[in-house]
N, C-alpha and C positions, 0 to 999 in steps of 0.2 A: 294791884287793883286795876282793872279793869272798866271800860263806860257803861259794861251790863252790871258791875257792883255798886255804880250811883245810883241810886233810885230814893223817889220823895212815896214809896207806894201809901204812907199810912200817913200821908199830909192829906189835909183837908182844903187848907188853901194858904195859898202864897201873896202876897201881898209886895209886890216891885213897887214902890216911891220913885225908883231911878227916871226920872226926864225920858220922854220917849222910849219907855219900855213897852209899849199898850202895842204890840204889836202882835200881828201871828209868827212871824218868827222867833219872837220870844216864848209866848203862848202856848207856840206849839214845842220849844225844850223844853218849860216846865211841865204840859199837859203829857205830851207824846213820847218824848225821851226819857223826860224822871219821874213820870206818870202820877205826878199832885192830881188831885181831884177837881181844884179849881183855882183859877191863875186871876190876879185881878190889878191893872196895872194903868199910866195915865200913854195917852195918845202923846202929848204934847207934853210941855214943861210945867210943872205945877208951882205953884206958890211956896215959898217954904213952908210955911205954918199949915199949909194943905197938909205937904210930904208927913207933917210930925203927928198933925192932930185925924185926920181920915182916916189912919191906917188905927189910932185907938177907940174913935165912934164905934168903929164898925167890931171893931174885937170887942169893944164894949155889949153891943150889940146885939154880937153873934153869940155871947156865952148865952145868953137871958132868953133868948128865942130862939137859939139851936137852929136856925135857917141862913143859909148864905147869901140867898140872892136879897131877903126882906132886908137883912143886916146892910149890905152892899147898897140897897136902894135907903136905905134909912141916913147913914153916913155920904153918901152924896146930895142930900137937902142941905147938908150944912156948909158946904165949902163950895165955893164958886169955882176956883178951878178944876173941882174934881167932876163938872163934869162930863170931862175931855176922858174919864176912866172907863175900863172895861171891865167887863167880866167873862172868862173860860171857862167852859166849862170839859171836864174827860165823858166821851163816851162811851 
């Protein structure tokens, strides 16, 4: 296997909890390298209960409305540290 046989091509979006993942060097492995559609991750360190419950608002969210960035803005109302998060976008 090969780093051309990694690919996220038929992800939709990824979702990093890890503490300072909200980066463009991350952003840009999962957007650019294993080309997810959309990378969404925190700047800084988040709370714990952030890291467990944002990442289910928002998949909660995204099923019902099928939109990423509404879902993404919808689940950062509710958690105060999430909103040190980001959102990538592949173009």
């Amino acid at each position: 296997m090969t780093n051309k046989d990694i690919h996220l091509d038929n992800t939709l979006v990824v979702v990093n909890t890890g503490c300072k993942t909200g980066s463009d060097k991350w952003a840009n492995l999962f957007i650019k390298k294993l080309r997810a559609k959309y990378y969404i991750a925190p700047r800084s360190s988040l709370v714990i209960e952030d890291g467990i419950l944002f990442p289910l608002v928002f998949y909660m969210r995204l099923r019902v409305r099928k939109s990423v960035k509404p879902a993404f803005n919808h689940a950062c109302l509710y958690f105060k540290s999430s909103g040190n998060c980001d959102i990538w976008k592949r173009k």
